[in-house]
N, C-alpha and C positions, 0 to 999 in steps of 0.2 A: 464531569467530563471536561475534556480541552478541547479548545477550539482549532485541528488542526485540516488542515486541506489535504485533501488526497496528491496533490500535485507535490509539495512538500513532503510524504514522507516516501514518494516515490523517489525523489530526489537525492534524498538522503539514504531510500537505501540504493540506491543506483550507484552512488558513492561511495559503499561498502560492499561492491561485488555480487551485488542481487540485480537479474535482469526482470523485468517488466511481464505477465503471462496475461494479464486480465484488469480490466478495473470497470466497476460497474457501481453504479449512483443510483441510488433508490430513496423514495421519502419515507418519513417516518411511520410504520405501520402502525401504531396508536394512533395517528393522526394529529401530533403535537406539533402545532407552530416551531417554524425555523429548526426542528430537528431534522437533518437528514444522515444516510449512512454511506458511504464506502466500502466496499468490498475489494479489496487488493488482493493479487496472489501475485506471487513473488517466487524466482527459484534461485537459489546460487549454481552457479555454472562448478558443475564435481571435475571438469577436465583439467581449471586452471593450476598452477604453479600452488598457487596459495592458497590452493580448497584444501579443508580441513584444520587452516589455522584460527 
């Protein structure tokens, strides 16, 4: 696993045409130290110029 932030790949895909739906942070359900998760969803906008490229 990488160590990435939810805020980062928000960023990055905000940068490529994906807007923002949801994000939700939850701890690790094993119960393992300093794991936690992310749940993103993400839509790309189908109206623009350059959907489908």
């Amino acid at each position: 696993m990488y160590d990435v932030s939810a805020a980062e790949t928000i960023g990055l895909a905000e940068q490529n045409g994906l807007w923002l739906i949801h994000v939700d942070d939850a701890a690790d359900l094993q119960g393992r130290a300093g794991m936690s998760w992310s749940s993103i969803v993400m839509q790309k906008d189908c109206t623009s110029p350059a959907a489908g490229s």
